[in-house]
N, C-alpha and C positions, 0 to 999 in steps of 0.2 A: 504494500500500500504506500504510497506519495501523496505527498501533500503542497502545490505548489502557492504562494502565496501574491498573486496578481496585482493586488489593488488594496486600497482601506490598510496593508502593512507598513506601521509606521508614521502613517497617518492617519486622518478621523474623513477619508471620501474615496469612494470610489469603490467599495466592498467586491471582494472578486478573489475566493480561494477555489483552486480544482483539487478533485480528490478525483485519482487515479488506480484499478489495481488491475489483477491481471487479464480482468473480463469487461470492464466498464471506466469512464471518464464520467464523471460528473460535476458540475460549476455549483458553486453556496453563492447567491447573486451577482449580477452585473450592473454596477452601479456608476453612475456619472461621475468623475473626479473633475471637483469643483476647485479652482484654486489658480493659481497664475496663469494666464492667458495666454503666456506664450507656450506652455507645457499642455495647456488642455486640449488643442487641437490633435496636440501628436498622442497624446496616453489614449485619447478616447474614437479618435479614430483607427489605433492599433489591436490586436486582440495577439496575446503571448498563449494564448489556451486550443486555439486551432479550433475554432466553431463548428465547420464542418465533422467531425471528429468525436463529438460531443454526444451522448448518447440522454445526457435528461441536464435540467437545470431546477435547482432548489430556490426559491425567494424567500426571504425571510421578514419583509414587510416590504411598505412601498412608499418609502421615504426615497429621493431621486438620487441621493448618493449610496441609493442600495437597487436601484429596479431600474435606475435611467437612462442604461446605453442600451437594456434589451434590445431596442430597434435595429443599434448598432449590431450586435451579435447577430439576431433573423438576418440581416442586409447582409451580414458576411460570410454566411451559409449554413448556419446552426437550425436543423429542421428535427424537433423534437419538442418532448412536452415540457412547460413551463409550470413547476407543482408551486401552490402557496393556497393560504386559506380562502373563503370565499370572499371575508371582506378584503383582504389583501388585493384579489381579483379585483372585484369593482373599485376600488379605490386607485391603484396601480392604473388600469385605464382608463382615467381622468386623470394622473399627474403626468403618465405618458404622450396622451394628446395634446395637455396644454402644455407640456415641455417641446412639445415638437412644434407647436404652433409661436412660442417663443423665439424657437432656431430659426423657423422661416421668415417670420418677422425682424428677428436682427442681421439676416444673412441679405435682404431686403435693403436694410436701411445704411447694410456696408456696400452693398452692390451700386446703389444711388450716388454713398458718398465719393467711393474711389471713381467713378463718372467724372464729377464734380469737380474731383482735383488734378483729371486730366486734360479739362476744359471742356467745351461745346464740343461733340462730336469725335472726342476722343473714344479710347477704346479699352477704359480701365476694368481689370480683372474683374470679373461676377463673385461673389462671397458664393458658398454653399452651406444647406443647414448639415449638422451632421446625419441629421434622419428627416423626415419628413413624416407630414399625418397618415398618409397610407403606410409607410414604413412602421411606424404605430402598431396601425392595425394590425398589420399583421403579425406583430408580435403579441397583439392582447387575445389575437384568435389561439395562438399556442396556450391560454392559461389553463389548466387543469384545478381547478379549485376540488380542495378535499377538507375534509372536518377536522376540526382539533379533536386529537385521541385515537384517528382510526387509520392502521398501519396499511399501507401501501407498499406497491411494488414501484419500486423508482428506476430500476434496471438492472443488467444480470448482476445475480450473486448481491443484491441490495434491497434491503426495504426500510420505510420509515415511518414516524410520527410526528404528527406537532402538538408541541403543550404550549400553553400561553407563557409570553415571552413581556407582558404588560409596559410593553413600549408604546406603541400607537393599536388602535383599531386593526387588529390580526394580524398584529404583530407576532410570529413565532419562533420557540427556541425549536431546532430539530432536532430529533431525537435515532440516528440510524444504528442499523445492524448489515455489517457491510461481510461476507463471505468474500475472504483473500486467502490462495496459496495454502488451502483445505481450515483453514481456520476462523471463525467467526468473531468480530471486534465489535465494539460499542463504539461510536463514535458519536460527539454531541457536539454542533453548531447553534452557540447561543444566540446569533442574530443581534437584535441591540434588546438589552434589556433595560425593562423599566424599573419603578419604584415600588414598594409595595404600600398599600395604603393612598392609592391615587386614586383622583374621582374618574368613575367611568369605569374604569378595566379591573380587569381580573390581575391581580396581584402573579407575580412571576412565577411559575413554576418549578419545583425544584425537582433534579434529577439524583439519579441513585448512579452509582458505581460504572465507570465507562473506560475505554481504554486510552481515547484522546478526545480533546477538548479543544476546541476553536471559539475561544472569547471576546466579545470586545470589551474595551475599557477606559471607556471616552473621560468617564468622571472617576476613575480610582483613586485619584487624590484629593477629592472634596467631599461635601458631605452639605447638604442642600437644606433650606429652613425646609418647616413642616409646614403641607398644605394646609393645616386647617385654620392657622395664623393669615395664610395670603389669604381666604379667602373675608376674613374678618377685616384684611387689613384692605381687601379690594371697597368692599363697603364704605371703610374708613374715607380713601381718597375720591372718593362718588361722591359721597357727600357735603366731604368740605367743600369741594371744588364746586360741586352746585349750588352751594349756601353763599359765595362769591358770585355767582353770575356766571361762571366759565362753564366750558367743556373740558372734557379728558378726554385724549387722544391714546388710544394704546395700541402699536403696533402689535401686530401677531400673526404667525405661521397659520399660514390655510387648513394644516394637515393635523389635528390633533390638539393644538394649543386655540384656535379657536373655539372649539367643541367645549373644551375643558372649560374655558370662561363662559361661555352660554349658559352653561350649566350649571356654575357656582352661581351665577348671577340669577338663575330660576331659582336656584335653593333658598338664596336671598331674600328676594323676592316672595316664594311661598311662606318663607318664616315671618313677614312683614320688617325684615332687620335692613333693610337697604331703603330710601327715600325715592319716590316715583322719580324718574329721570327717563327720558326717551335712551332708548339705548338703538344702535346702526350696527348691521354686520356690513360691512362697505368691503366686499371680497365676492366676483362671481365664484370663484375656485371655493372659496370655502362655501357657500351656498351649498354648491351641488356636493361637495364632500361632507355639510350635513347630511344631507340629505340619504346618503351612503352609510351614514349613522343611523338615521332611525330605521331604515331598514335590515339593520345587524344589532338592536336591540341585543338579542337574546344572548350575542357572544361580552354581554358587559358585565360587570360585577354584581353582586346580591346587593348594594346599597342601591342602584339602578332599577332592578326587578322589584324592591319594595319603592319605591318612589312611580313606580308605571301603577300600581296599583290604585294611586289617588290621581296620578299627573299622566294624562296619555299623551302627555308632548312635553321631553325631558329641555325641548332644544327649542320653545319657545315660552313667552310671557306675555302679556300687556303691556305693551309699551314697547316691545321688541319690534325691531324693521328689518328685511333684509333688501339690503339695497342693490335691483337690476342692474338696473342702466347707466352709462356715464352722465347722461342728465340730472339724473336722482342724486348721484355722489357730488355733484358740481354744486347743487342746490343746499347740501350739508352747509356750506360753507356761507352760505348766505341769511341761515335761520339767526332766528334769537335766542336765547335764553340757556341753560343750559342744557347739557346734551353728552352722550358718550357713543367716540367711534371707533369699532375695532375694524381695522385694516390691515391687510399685507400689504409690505412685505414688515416680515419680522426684525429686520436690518436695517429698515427705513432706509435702504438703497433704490427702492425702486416698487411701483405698483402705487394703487390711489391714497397709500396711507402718506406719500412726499409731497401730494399737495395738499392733503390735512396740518402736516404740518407745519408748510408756509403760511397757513393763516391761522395757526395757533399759537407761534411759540414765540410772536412779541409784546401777546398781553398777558400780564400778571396773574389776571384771572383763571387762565386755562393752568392743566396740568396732564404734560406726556407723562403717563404711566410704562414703561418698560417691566417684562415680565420675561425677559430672555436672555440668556448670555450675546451681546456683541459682538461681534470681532474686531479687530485691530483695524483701523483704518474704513470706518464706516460710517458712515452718520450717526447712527444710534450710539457708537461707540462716543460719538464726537457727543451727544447730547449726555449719556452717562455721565460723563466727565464734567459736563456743565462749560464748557465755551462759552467765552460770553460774548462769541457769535459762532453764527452757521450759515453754511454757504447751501442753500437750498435752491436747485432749480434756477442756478446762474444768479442768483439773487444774494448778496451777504444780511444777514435779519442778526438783529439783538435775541440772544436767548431772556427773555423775559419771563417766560410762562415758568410754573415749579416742576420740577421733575422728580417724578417718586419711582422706586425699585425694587417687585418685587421678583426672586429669585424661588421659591418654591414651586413653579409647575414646573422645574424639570421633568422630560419624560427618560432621562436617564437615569438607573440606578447611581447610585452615590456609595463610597466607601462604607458604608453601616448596612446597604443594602448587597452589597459584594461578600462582603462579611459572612452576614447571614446566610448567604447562599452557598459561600466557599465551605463555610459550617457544617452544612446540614449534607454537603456532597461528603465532605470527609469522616461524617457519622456514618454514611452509607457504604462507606470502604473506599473511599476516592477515587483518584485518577490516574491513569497513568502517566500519560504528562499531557500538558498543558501548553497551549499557542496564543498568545494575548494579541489581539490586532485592535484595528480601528480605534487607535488612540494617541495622542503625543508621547513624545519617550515618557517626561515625566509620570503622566496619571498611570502607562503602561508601568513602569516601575514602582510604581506605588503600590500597582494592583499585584504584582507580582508577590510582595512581599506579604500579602492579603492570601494569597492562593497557593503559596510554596509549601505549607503543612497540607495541602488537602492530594500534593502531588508527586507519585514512586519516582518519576522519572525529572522531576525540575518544571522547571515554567521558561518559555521560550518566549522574544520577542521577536517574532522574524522581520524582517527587514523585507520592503517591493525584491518582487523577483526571487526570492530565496526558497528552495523546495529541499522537503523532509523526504526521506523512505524511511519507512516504520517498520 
């Protein structure tokens, strides 16, 4: 058995390990590596895994740095089933269309510009998207959606299971029994895990005794405040900030982290603890990836199923809007009184929540609420920090408005949640060894030292490109 490590090694994008043995190839996702521009053309339109060749492909949710070159791979000959859960499925073909609808649209607007700078009539190079919306499709026709718990044949001498992985909405840890070289192994790909005690999902599932282990370990080094404080404290800043006259603006992820806010803010709301305030979901993408919510109810936690029992709409209230059209989003910006909009993008890099912010964040009254880690050199990072200015949409603005920060919806487990899990594997007679990916050296070395009692054989960080035989 081999194990080669493609993508998401070493870093936190691009998820993409092959597991090789003497009868079968199979890929644990293919995922977008988001990151320097001038690297992302060449990492993602190369494939080191030989697609054609490729005999099944695992998903382990449909976050786009875990599901979003699929296209890529179908385009470069990989013709085979595509296994993940069923919300996975519906979910994944919605981030995949409008990830491809994105490339054609910027491959669009470079194709215009290089025109432009080689004058009238010139004959500057056309941009290409990496995949296109047909290219899409045809990768969302390969999904095979299967149930959490029910073992499958994934190809020769292979079969598997998914147990909740409580990262996003079917989100799963896989769980296989792979037949190599007359002998039978355990193998478990964690996929991304989440927290336990999150609103919505089923808390992570814990596995018993296996022979290798494929981890990520995005947060190993941190340890996240406790959601039931953010959602006290969401209330908190709603209603200062409407008892001033303002609006709060909170950027947020389409994919899971809007859902999670709908939701605390219904809970809110049913308890009579939050003050009426209009509230905006200003995101087509999250719309319809509600909406992919309430029709996978059933795969959500017991605090969920007791709340459907008085509430048969976990994902709306009175006073809630969700906003169509860019007319409707344009017209936010024009009302009175107070108001709350949650918007993508999560990074206030881009999407309608950057023009929410240009007319929020030079009056004192408003307050951008941030609920997401940043990254280096973003706006949101820029507003975290509190500048006291920001250059928004060519425009330079005084940061005036308050900026509040909360850090508990992460959807990744945290050091105390690693813990617990590395815990209960090593009660169960642990692991052989252990591969920690999809994570920066540090949190990966953090985690390591987290996971080195529960493993006979060590705990590995491998490095892009670097393949094991077991």
């Amino acid at each position: 058995m081999k194990l080669s490590f493609l993508g998401g090694a070493g870093e936190v994008t691009g998820s993409q390990h092959l597991l090789e043995t003497d009868q079968c190839r199979v890929l644990f996702d293919c995922g977008l590596y988001q990151g320097d521009e001038a690297e992302m053309d060449a990492r993602n339109s190369r494939f080191r895994c030989r697609p054609g060749k490729l005999d099944a492909v695992i998903l382990s949710h449909a976050h786009i740095d875990h599901c979003g070159n699929l296209p890529g791979l179908v385009g470069a000959g990989y013709q085979g089933p595509i296994y993940c859960t069923p919300p996975t499925a519906d979910i994944a073909a919605i981030m995949l269309r409008d990830s491809a609808r994105i490339q054609e649209e910027d491959a669009r607007y470079v194709s215009r510009k290089r025109r432009g700078d080689v004058g009238v009539g010139g004959k500057g190079a056309d941009s290409r998207p990496l995949y296109t919306e047909d290219d899409a499709w045809r990768a969302i026709r390969e999904f095979e959606p299967v149930d959490f718990h029910e073992w499958f044949d994934v190809a020769a001498g292979v079969r598997a299971r998914f147990l909740h992985a409580g990262h996003v909405l079917g989100a799963a840890i896989t769980e296989l029994e792979v037949q190599d070289g007359g002998e039978l192994r355990r193998l478990v790909f964690s996929g991304d895990l989440g927290r336990r005690n999150q609103p919505l999902l089923e808390d992570p599932e814990l596995i018993e005794r296996c022979d290798v282990l494929i981890c990520e370990s995005t947060y190993g080094d941190r340890i996240h405040p406790e959601t039931s404080d953010v959602k006290a404290e969401l209330g908190r800043v709603i209603c200062e900030t409407a008892a001033r006259g303002g609006r709060v603006i909170i950027p947020a992820f389409s994919l899971g982290r809007t859902q999670m806010l709908v939701y605390l803010l219904n809970e809110l709301r049913n308890s009579e603890s939050m003050c009426r305030v209009p509230v905006f979901i200003d995101s087509p993408l999250a719309t319809r990836l509600t909406e992919v919510h309430r029709a996978h109810t059933d795969d959500m936690d017991a605090d969920v199923q007791r709340a459907l029992k008085s509430d048969d709409d976990i994902f709306d209230f009175p006073g809630l809007t969700y906003v169509r059209s860019q007319d409707e989003s344009v017209a936010l910006n024009r009302m009175d009184g107070p108001r709350v909009v949650i918007s993508a993008g999560g990074m206030c890099e881009n999407g309608r929540v950057v023009h929410h912010l240009k007319h929020a964040v030079t009056d004192d009254r408003n307050t951008v609420l941030i609920i997401g880690f940043q990254a280096a050199h973003t706006l949101g990072r820029r507003i975290v920090e509190r500048r006291p200015e920001l250059r928004i949409l060519g425009r330079t603005l005084p940061l005036r408005a308050r900026v509040e920060v909360l850090n508990g919806l992460s959807a990744h487990a945290d050091a105390e949640d690693f813990a617990w899990w590395f815990g209960a594997l090593q009660k169960s007679g642990g692991v052989g060894r252990v591969f920690l990916v999809h994570g920066e050296a540090k949190a990966a070395q953090a985690l390591a030292k987290i996971a080195e009692d529960a493993a006979d054989e060590g705990v590995t960080i491998p490095q892009l490109g670097e393949a094991f035989e077991l």
